[in-house]
VEXDREN-2710 file (C-alpha; in Angstrom, 1 decimal):
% VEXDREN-2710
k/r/px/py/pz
1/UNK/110.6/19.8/70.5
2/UNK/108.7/23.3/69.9
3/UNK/106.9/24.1/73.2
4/UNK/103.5/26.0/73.9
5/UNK/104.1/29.3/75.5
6/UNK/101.4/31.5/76.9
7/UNK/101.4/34.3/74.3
8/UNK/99.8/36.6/76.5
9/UNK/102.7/36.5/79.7
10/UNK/105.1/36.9/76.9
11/UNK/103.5/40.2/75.1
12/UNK/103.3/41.5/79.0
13/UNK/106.6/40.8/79.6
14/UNK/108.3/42.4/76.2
15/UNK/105.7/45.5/77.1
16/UNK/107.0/45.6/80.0
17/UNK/110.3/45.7/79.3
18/UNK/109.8/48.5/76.5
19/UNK/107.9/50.3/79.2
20/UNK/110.0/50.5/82.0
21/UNK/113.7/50.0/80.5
22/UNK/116.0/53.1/80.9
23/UNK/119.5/53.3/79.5
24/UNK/120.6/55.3/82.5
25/UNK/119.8/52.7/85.0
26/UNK/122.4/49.6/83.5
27/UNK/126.1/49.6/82.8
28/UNK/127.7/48.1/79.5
29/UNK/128.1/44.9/81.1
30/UNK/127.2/41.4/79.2
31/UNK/125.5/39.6/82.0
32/UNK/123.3/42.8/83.5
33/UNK/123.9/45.6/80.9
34/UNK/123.9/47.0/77.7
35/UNK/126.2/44.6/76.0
36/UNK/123.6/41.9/76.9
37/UNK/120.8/43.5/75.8
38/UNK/122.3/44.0/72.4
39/UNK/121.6/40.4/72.0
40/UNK/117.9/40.9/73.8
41/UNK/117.4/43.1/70.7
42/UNK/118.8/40.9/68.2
43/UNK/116.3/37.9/68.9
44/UNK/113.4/39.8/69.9
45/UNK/114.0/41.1/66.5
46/UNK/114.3/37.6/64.5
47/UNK/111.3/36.3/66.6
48/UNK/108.6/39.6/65.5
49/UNK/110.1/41.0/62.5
50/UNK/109.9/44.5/64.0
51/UNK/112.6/46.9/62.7
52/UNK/112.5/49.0/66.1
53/UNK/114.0/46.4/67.9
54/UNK/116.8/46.3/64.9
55/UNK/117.2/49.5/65.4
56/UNK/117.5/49.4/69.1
57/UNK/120.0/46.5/68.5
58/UNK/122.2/48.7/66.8
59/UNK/121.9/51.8/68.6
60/UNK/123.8/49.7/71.2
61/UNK/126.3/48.6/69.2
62/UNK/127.1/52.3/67.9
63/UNK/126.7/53.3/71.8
64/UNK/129.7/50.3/72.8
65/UNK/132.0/51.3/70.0
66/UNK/131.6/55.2/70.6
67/UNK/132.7/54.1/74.4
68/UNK/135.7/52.7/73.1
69/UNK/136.9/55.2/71.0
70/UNK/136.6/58.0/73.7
71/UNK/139.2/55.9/75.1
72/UNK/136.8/55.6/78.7
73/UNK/138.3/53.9/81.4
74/UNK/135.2/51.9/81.5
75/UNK/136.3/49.3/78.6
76/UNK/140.0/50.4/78.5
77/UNK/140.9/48.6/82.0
78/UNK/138.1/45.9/82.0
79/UNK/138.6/42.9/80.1
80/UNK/135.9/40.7/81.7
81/UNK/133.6/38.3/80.3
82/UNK/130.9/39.3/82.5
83/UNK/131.4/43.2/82.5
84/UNK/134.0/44.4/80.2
85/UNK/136.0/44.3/76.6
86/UNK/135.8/40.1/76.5
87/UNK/131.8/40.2/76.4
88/UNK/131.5/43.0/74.3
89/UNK/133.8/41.2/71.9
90/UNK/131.3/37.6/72.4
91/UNK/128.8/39.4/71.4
92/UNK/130.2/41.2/68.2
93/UNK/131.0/37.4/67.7
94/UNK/127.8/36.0/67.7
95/UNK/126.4/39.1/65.5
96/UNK/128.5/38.1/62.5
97/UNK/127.5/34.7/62.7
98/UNK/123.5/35.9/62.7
99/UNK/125.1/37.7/59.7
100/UNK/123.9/41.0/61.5
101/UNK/127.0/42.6/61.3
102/UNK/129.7/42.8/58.9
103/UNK/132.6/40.6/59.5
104/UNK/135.7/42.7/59.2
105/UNK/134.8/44.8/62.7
106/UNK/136.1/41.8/64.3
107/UNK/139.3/43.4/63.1
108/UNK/138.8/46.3/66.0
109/UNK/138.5/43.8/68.3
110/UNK/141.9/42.2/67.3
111/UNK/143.8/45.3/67.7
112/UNK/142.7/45.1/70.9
113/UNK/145.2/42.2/71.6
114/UNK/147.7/44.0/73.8
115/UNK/145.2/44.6/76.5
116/UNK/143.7/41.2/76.5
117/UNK/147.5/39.9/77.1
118/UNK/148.1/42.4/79.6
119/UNK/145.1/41.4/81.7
120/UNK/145.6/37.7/80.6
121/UNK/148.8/37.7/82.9
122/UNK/147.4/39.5/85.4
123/UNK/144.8/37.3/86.3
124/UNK/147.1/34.0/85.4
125/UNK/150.1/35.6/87.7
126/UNK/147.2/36.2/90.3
127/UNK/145.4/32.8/89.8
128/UNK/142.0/34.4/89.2
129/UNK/140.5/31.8/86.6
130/UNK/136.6/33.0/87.0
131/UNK/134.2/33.0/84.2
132/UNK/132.7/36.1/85.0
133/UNK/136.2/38.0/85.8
134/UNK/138.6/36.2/85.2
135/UNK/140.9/34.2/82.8
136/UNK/138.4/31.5/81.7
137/UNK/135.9/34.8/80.7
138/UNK/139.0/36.0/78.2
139/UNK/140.0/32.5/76.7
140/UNK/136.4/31.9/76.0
141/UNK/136.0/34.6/74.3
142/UNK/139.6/35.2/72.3
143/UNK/138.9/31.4/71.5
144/UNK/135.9/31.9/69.7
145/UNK/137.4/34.9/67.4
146/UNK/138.6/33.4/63.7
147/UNK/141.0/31.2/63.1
148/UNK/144.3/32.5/62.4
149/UNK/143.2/36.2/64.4
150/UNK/146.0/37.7/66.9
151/UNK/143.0/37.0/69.5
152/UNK/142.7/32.9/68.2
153/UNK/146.7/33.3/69.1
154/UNK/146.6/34.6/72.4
155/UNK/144.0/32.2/73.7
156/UNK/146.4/29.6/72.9
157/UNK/149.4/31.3/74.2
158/UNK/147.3/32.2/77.6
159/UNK/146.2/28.4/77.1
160/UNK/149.4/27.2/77.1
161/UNK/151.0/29.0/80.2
162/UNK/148.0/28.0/82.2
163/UNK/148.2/24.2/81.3
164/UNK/151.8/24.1/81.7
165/UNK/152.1/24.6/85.1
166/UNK/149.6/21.7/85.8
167/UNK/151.1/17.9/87.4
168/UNK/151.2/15.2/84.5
169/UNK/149.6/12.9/87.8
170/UNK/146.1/13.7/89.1
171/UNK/143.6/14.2/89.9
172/UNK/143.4/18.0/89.7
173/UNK/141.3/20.6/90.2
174/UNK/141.6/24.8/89.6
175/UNK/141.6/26.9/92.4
176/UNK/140.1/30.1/91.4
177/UNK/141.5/33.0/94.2
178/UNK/138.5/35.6/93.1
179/UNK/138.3/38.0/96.0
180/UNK/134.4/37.8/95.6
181/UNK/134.7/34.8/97.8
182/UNK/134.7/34.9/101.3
183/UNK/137.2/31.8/102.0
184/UNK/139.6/30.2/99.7
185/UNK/137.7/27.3/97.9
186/UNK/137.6/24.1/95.3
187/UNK/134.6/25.7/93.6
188/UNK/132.5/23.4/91.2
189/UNK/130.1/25.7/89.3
190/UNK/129.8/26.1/86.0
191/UNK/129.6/30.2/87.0
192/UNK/132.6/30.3/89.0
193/UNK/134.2/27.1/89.4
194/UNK/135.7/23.3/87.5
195/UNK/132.6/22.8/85.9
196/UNK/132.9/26.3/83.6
197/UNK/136.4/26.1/83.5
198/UNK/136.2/22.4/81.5
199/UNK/133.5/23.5/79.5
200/UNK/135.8/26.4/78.1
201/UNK/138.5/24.2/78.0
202/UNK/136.3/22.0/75.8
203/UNK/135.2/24.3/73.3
204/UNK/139.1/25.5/73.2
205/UNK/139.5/21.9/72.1
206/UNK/137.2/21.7/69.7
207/UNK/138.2/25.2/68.1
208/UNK/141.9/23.3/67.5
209/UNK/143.6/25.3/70.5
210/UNK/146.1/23.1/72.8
211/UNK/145.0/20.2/71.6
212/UNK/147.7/18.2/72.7
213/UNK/147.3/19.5/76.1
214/UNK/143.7/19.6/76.8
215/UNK/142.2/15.6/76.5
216/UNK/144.6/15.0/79.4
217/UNK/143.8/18.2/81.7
218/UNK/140.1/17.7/81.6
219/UNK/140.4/13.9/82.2
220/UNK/142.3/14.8/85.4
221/UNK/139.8/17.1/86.8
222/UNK/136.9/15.1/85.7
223/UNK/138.2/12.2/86.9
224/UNK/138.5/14.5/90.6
225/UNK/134.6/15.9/90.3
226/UNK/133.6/12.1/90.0
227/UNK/135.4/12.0/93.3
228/UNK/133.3/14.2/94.7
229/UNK/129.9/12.2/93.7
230/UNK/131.3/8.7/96.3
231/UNK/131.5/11.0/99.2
232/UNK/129.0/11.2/101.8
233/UNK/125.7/13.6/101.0
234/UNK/124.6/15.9/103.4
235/UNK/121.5/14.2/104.3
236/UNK/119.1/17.3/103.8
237/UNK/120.5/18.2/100.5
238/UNK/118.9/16.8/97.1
239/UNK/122.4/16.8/95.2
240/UNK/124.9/14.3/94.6
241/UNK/128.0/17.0/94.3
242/UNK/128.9/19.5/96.4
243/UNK/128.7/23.4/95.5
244/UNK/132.2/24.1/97.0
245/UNK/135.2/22.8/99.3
246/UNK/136.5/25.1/101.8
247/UNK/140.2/24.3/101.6
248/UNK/141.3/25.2/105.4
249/UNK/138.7/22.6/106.7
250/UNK/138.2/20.3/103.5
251/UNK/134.2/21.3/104.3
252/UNK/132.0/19.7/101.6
253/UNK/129.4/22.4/100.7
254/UNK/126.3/21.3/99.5
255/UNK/122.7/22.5/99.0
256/UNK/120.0/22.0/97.0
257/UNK/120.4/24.0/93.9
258/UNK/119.9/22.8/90.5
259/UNK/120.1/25.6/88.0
260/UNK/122.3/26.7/85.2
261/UNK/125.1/28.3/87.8
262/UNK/125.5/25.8/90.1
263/UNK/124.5/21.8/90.9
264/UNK/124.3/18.3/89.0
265/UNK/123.3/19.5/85.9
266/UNK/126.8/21.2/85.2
267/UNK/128.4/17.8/86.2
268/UNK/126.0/16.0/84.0
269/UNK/126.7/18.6/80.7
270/UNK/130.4/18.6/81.3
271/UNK/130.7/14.6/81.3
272/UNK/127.9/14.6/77.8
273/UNK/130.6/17.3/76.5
274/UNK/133.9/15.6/77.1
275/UNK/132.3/12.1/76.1
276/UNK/131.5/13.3/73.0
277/UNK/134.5/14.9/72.3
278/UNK/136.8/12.2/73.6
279/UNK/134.9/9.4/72.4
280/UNK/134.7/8.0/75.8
281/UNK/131.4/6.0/75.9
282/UNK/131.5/5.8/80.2
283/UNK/131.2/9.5/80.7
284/UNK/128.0/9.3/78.3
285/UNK/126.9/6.9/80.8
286/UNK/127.4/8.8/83.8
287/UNK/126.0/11.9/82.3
288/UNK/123.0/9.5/81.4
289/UNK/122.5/8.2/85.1
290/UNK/123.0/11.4/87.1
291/UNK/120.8/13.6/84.9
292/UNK/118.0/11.2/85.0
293/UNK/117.9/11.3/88.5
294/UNK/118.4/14.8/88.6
295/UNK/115.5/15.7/86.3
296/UNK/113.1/14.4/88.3
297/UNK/113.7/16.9/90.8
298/UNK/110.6/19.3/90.2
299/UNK/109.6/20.9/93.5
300/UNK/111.4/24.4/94.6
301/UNK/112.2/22.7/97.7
302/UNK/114.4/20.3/95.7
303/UNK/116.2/22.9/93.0
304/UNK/115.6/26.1/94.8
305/UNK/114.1/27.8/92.1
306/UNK/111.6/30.6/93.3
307/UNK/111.5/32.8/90.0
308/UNK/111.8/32.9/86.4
309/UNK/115.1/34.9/86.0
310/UNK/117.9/32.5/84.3
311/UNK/120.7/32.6/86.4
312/UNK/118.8/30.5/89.1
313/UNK/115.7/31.0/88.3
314/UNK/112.9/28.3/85.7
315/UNK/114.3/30.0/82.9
316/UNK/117.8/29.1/82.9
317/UNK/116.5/25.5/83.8
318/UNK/114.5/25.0/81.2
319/UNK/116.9/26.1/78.4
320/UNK/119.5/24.0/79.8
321/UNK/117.3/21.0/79.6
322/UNK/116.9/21.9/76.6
323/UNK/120.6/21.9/75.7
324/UNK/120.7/18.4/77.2
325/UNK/118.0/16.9/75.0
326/UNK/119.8/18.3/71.9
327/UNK/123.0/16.5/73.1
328/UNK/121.5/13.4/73.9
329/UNK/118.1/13.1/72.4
330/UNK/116.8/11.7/76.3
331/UNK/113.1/11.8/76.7
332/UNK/114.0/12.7/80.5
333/UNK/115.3/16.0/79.9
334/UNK/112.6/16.5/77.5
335/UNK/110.1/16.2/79.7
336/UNK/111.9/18.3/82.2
337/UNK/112.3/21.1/79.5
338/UNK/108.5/21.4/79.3
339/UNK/107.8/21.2/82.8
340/UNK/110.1/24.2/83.8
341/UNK/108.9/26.1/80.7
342/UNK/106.0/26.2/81.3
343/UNK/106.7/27.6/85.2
344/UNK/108.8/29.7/83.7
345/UNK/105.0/31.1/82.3
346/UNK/103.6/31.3/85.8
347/UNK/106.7/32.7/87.5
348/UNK/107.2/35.4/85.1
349/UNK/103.2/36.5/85.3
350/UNK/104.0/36.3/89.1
351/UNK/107.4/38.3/88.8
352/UNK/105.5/40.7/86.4
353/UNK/102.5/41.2/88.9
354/UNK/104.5/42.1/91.6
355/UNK/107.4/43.6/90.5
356/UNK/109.9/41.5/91.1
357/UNK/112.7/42.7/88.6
358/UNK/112.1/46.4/89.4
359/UNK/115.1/47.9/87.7
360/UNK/116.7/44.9/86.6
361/UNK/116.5/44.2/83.1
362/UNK/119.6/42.2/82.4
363/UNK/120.0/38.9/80.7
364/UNK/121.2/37.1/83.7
365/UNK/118.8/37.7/86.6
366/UNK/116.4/40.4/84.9
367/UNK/113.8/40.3/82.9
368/UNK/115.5/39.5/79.3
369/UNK/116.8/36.6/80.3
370/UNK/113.1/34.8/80.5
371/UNK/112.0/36.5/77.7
372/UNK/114.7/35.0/75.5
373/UNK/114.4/31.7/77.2
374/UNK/110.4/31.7/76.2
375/UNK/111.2/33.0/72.7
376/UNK/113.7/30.5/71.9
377/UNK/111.5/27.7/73.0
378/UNK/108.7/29.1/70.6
379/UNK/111.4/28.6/67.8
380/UNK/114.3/26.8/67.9
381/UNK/116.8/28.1/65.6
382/UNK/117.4/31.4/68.5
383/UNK/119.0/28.5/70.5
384/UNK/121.5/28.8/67.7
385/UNK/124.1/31.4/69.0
386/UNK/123.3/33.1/72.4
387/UNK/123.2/30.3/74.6
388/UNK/127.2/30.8/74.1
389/UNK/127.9/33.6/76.7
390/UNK/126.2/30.7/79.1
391/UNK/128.6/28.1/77.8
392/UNK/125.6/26.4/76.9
END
């Protein structure tokens, strides 16, 4: 399922970006920084062959671990998935499986261990279980390190006092207390809510961690989000499941997003995930049903989408249609991949003409993010490895 891209919107964009890109304007962050970009390198190098992108690529890397060894407070006291130690460590991850880097500096990482516990109980004692910041971020990245590692350990251990503290009868669902959010909140997201939170349980699952513990967990909060799909739509909104339920008032939140942070799709991928993994054939059909009807949504009136940035923007869209195709081989979301890829073209020439990313150049809402959404649907095997800090 190659697609056509627009060479020429492509070339602009990677021009661009080599243009207008300055170190000094991004942090070390995975999600709108350095760290991420690492990764920009790495494929942008696979794609074109061109050793000054490998060189750029590890320029990076020498720049992370030089922060590191200073000892700066920046990685130190930040163990976040989306800005600190835990994506760093993804990405170092994902390197040695593109057989970029050499295996044994995954040992540095492990050393590390003592933090990653430290902040591990913080956020658990706290109840901060967000992707981005919180304890999901950390167990899916200590999860992914080798079997057998001190970090493999821990992510069972975090696992374990997390899961342990949940009622044998449910439903259930996670509360995640992240001070980003204005009022406390069942949040459903895939970004910050159940939906991310079972898909890093999931590949916990598969990676042997808490296996005993896990099948039973992510049957009781699935079984609650499928709650959530009998209860009455807001009338003006496209989507089946709510965003969000403020606790005070038990106010169902919905809107019409559909993109890779929030909306149906992330119900949809979670239900193709656990069937799969669980064997259980009426999730498969439920994850059938809802993304049909969900992929037929095509208007920006219906999904929201405006732009080609990935977070909730064409781009994301279209690669995580694609990820639903590969799990279920259903001509729907195939059809929906090339339809938002090739938006994804006219948004970006239309971001591009008028500036829209200005100075951001991250991989979740700036310009790499569409770029390696377009180069990936060029050639399929850079789907391999990166859609991973997406949980994809």
């Amino acid at each position: 399922m190659e697609a056509t891209v627009t060479d020429p919107v492509l070339t602009a964009a990677i021009v661009h970006f080599d243009d207008n890109f300055s170190d000094a304007s991004v942090n070390y962050g995975l999600y709108g920084g350095k760290t991420g970009l690492i990764l920009y390198y790495l494929y942008l190098f696979k794609y074109s062959g061109e050793q000054k992108h490998f060189d750029r690529m590890n320029d990076l890397i020498e720049e992370s671990f030089s922060i590191i060894n200073s000892h700066s407070n920046f990685f130190s006291s930040n163990s976040s998935f989306a800005e600190g130690l835990s994506g760093l460590g993804m990405v170092l991850i994902i390197l040695t499986e593109e057989d970029m880097i050499d295996p044994d500096i995954l040992e540095t990482v492990d050393e590390l261990c003592p933090v990653f516990e430290k902040m591990g109980d913080t956020w658990l004692e706290n109840n901060v279980l967000d992707l981005f910041y919180g304890l999901f971020g950390l167990l899916q990245f200590l999860g992914s390190m080798p079997a057998g590692s001190s970090a493999y350990r821990l992510a069972n251990k975090l696992t374990r006092k997390l899961l342990a503290a949940i009622p044998e009868e449910g439903p259930y669902y996670f509360l995640n207390d992240l001070p980003l959010f204005e009022e406390k909140q069942v949040n459903i997201s895939l970004s910050h809510g159940n939906c991310g939170f079972l898909l890093v349980l999931l590949n916990l699952y598969e990676r042997g961690i808490c296996n005993d513990l896990i099948p039973a967990v992510a049957d009781s909060v699935i079984n609650y989000l499928l709650l959530l799909g009998n209860g009455a739509n807001d009338s003006l909104s496209c989507s089946r499941y709510p965003y969000s339920i403020t606790t005070h008032n038990q106010k169902w939140n919905f809107g019409n997003r559909l993109a890779w942070c929030y909306g149906d799709l992330n119900i949809v991928h979670v239900l193709y995930r656990a069937g799969m993994l669980f064997e259980n054939k009426s999730y498969m059909t439920l994850a059938d049903n809802l993304g049909a009807v969900a992929s037929e949504r095509m208007t920006s009136e219906s999904t929201l989408v405006i732009n080609s940035h990935f977070c909730h923007g064409s781009s994301g869209l279209a690669t995580y249609y694609r990820i639903l195709y590969n799990l279920s081989g259903r001509s729907c979301y195939e059809k929906a991949f090339h339809y938002w890829n090739e938006k994804t073209v006219e948004y970006l020439n239309h971001d591009l003409l008028t500036n829209h990313f200005a100075n951001n150049y991250g991989i979740l809402e700036g310009l790499a993010g569409p770029i390696l959404s377009l180069l990936a649907s060029k050639d399929k095997s850079l789907y391999k490895n990166w859609n991973k800090i997406f949980l994809l």
